[in-house]
C-alpha positions in Angstrom: -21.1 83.9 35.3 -21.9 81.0 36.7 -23.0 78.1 33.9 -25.0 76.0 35.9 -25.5 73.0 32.9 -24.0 69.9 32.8 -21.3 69.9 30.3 -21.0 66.9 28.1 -18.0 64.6 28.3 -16.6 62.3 26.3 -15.3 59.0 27.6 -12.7 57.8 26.4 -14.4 54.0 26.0 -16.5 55.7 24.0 -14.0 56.8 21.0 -12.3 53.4 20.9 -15.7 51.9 20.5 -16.2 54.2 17.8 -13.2 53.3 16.3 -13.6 49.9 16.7 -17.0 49.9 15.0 -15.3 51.6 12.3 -13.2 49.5 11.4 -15.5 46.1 12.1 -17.3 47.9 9.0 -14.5 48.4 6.5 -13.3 44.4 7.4 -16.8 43.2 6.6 -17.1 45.4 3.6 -13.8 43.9 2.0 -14.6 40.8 3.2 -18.2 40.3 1.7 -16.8 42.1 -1.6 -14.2 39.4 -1.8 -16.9 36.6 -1.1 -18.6 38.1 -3.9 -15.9 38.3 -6.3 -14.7 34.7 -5.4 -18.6 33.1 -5.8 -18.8 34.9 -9.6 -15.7 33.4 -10.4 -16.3 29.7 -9.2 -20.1 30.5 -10.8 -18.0 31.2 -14.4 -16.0 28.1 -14.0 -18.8 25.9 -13.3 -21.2 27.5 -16.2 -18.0 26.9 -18.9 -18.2 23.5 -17.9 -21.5 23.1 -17.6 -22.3 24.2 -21.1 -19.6 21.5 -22.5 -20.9 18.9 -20.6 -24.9 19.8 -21.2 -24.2 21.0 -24.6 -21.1 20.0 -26.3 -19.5 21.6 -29.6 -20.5 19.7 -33.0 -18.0 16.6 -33.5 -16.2 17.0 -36.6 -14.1 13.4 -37.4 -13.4 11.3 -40.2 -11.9 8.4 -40.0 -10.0 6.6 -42.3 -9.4 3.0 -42.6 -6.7 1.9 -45.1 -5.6 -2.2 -46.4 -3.2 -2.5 -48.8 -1.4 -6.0 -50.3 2.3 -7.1 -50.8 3.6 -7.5 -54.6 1.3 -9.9 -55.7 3.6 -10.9 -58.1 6.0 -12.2 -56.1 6.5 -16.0 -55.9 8.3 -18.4 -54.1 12.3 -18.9 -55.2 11.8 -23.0 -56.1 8.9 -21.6 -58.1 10.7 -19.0 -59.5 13.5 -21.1 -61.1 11.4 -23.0 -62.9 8.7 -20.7 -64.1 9.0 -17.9 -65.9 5.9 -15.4 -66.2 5.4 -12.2 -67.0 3.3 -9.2 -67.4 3.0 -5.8 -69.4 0.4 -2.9 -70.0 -1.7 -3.3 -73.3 -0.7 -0.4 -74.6 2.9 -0.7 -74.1 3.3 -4.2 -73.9 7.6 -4.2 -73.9 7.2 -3.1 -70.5 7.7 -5.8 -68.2 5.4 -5.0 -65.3 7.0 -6.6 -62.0 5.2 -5.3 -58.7 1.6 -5.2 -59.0 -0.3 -4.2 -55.9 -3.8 -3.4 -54.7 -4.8 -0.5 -52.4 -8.1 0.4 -50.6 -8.9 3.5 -48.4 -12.4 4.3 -46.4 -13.5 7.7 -45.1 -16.4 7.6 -42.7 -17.8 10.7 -41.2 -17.9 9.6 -37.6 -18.7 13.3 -36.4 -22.5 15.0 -35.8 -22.4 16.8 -39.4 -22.2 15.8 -42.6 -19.3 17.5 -44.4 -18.9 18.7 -47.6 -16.3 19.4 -50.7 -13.6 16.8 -49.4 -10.5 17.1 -50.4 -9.1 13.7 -50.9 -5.5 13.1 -52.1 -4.3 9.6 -52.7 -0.4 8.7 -53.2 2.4 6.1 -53.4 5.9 6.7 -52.8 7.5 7.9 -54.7 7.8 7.9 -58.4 8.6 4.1 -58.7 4.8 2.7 -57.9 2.5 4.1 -60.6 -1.0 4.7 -59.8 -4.1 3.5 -62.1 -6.4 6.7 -61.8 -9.6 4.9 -62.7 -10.3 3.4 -59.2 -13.3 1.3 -58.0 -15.5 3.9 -55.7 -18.0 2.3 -53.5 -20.3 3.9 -50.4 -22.0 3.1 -47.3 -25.0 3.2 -47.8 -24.4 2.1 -51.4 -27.7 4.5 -52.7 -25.6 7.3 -52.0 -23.2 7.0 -54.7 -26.1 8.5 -57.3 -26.5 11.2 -54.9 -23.4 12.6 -54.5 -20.9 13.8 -56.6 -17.3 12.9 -57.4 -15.0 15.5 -59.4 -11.7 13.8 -60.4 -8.7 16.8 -60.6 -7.3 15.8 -63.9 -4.6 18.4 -64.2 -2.4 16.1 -61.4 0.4 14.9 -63.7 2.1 12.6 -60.8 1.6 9.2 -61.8 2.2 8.2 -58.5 -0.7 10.8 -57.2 -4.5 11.2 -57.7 -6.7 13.7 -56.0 -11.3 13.8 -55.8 -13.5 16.0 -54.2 -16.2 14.5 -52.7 -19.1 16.7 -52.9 -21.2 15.8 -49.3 -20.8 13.1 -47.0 -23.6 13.1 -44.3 -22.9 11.6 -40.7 -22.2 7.5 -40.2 -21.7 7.5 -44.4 -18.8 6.2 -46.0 -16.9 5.8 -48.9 -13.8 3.8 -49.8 -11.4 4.1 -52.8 -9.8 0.8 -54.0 -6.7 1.3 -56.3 -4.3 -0.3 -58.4 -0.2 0.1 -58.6 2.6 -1.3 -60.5 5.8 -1.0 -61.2 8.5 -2.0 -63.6 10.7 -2.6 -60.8 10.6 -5.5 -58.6 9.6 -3.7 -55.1 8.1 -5.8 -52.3 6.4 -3.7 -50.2 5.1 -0.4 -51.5 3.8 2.4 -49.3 0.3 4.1 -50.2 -1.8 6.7 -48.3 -4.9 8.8 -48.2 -4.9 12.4 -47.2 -8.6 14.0 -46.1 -8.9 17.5 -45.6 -11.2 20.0 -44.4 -10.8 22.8 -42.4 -12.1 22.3 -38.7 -12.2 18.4 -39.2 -10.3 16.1 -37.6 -9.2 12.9 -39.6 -8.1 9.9 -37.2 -6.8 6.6 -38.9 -7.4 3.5 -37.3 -4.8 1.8 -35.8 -2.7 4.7 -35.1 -2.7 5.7 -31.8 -4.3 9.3 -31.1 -4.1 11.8 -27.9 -8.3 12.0 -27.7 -11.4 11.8 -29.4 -13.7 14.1 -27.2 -14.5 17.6 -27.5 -15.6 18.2 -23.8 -13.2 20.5 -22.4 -12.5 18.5 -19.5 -11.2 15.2 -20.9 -9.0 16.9 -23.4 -5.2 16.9 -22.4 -2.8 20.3 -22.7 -1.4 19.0 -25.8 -5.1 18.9 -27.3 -5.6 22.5 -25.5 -5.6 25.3 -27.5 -7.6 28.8 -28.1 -10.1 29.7 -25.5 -9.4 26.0 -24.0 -5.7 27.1 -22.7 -6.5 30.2 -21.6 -9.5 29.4 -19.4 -7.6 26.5 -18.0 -4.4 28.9 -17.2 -6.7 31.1 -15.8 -7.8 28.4 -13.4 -4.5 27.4 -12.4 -3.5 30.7 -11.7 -6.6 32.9 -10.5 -8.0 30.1 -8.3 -5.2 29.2 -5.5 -4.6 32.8 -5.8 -8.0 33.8 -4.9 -8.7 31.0 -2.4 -5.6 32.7 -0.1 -6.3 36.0 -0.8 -9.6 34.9 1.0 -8.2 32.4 3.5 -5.4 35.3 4.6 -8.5 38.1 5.1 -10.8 35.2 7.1 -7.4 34.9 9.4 -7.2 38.9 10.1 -10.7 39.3 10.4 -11.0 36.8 13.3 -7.9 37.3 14.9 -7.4 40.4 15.2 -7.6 41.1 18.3 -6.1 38.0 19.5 -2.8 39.0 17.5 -3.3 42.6 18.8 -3.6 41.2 22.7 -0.6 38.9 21.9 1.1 41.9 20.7 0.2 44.2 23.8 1.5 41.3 26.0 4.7 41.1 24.0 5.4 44.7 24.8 4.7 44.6 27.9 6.9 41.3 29.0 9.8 43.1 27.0 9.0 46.6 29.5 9.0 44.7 32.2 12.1 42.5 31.1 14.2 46.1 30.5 12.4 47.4 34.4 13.8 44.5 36.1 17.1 45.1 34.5 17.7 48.5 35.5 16.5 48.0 38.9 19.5 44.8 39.1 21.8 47.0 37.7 
């Protein structure tokens, strides 16, 4: 029996077209789905920064000023020789009182909040200097020192040691501390300091160098960094150079390809022809 159709054929063109539009498809599916991965993730970083820059978190900072004197007892040597003077407490007047100093500490809320219950702890060193626990308490503005209340801890036995809690101190307000000390021994330079705490709050004292003042994420400095703040920036360091030649490397295959592939036919061939021309010498 005769079959008088045509029969289809197949080219063979026709197959490595096929095959070549195959896999044009998969290489522009990866590479769009990377595209897409690497645009979210640049979108991320930019919306974290964004939001500290735009909207920034609340500024919690007190800072604390602090003046203190020398022993104001002390007097010149010529002096010295040829007067004698003397001092003593009232209520136990053979004590000789030789060092006699004055101390003053402010705390100003320079943050966006006002904070409350401050714990505020005021010492000398040491035993030596003793600390008079009645101390003269001012504010800034002075009105709020009616409106605000100041609990003294009396069960502190130190004498070299006082603690308040101060019960609100609303943003750009103040208050200052101003003490007395003494001692029975002649000491000239005595050491005093106020300790501020509050959990979240930063206390700064002027004059002493500090690493930063600003909450945006990008002026902070690794030291500062820590929580969410490290980790996002590790995350940049590592995720973005990796991403950008993960991306660079498929850009490369994708568009030379078939350059690399011709290269590579014409490699073959030269090292055929090399290994003909041989044989045929030989």
């Amino acid at each position: 029996m005769i079959n008088s159709g045509r029969e289809e054929t197949e080219l063979p063109g026709e197959e490595v077209k096929e095959s070549g539009s195959h896999s044009f498809s998969i290489w522009t599916a990866v590479i769009s789905f990377v595209t897409g991965v690497l645009v979210s993730f640049v979108t991320i970083i930019l919306t974290y920064g964004l939001k500290y820059f735009f909207d920034p978190p609340e500024r919690r900072i007190l800072i604390v000023t602090e003046t203190q004197t020398k022993n104001l007892l002390n007097i010149e040597q010529k002096v010295h020789d040829q007067i004698i003077t003397s001092y003593a407490l009232r209520n136990t007047p053979s004590e000789t009182i030789k060092s006699y100093f004055r101390y003053s500490a402010t705390i100003r809320n320079d943050g966006d909040v006002g904070v409350e219950k401050l714990k505020v702890v005021v010492q000398s060193n040491g035993s030596d200097v003793i600390l008079v626990k009645s101390p003269s308490i001012t504010t800034v503005p002075p009105d709020i020192r009616q409106g605000i209340t100041l609990q003294q801890n009396r069960t502190v036995v130190e004498v070299s040691k006082d603690e308040w809690e101060v019960s609100l101190l609303n943003r750009h307000e103040s208050i200052t501390f101003a003490y007395i000390g003494y001692s029975t021994k002649e000491i000239n330079n005595a050491s005093f300091k106020l300790i501020a705490r509050k959990k979240d709050w930063e206390v700064i004292r002027e004059g002493v160098e500090t690493l930063s003042e600003s909450n945006l994420f990008f002026d902070k400095t690794i030291v500062e960094m820590q929580g969410e703040d490290l980790f996002l920036l590790l995350v940049i360091i590592v995720c973005t150079p990796t991403f950008l030649l993960l991306y660079a490397g498929l850009l490369v295959l994708f568009f030379f390809r078939r350059p690399a592939r011709a290269f590579l036919r014409l490699s073959r061939e030269l090292e055929e022809y090399l290994q003909r021309r041989k044989l045929r010498d030989d």
